[in-house]
N, C-alpha and C positions, 0 to 999 in steps of 0.2 A: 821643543819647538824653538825656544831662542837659540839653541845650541846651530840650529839647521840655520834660520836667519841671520846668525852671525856669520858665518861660513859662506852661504851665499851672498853677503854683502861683500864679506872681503874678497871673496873672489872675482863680482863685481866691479869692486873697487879696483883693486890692485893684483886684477889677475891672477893667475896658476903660484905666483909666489908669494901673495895674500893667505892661500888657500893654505899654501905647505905652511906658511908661519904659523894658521890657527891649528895647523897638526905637529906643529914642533913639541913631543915632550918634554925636552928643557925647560920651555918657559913654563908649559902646565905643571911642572914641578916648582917653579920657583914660587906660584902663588898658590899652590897648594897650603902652605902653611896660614896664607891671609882666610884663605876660603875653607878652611877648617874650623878657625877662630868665629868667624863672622857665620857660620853653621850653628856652633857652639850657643853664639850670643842670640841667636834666634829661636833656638831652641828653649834656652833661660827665661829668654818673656815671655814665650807662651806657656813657661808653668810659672813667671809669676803671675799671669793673667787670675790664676786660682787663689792669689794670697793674697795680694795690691788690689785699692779699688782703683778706676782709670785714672780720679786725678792723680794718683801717688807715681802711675806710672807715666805720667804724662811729664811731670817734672823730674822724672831719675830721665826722660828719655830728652828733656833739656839738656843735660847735663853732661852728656856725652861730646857733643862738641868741644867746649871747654876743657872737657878731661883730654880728650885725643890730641888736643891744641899742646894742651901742657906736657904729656908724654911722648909728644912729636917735638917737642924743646929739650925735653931731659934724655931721654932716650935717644932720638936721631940728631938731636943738637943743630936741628934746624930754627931758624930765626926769624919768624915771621912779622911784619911790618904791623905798625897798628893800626894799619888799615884795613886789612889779611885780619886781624883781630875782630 
């Protein structure tokens, strides 16, 4: 169902070559790898749902921000402001 109302918005939006962009396999290959990961990672909490009680998961799932922050600094060596902090 999002797939359909994505598609007819851009088409909406931006016409017959909105439409062809959300059918470009290029770009659905390029984040292929992001939405494999972020698959992966949803997968992981719903089995740790069986190990963690909520609070433990409530605070590992704080904590991803800050992790993302910092391996968006080391890794893509991007430099975000302390305000962006």
């Amino acid at each position: 169902l999002s797939i359909a109302v994505g598609m007819a918005m851009a088409s909406i939006l931006d016409g017959p070559s909105g439409l062809r962009r959300c059918l470009d396999m290029r770009r659905a290959l390029g984040v292929l790898p992001i939405a494999g990961a972020f698959s992966a990672a949803q997968m992981c909490a719903l089995r740790a749902l069986h190990t963690f009680d909520p609070g433990s998961l409530k605070i590992i799932a704080q904590v991803n921000l800050p992790t993302t922050a910092l391996l968006s600094w080391l890794v893509l060596g991007r430099q975000d402001s302390l305000r962006q902090w």
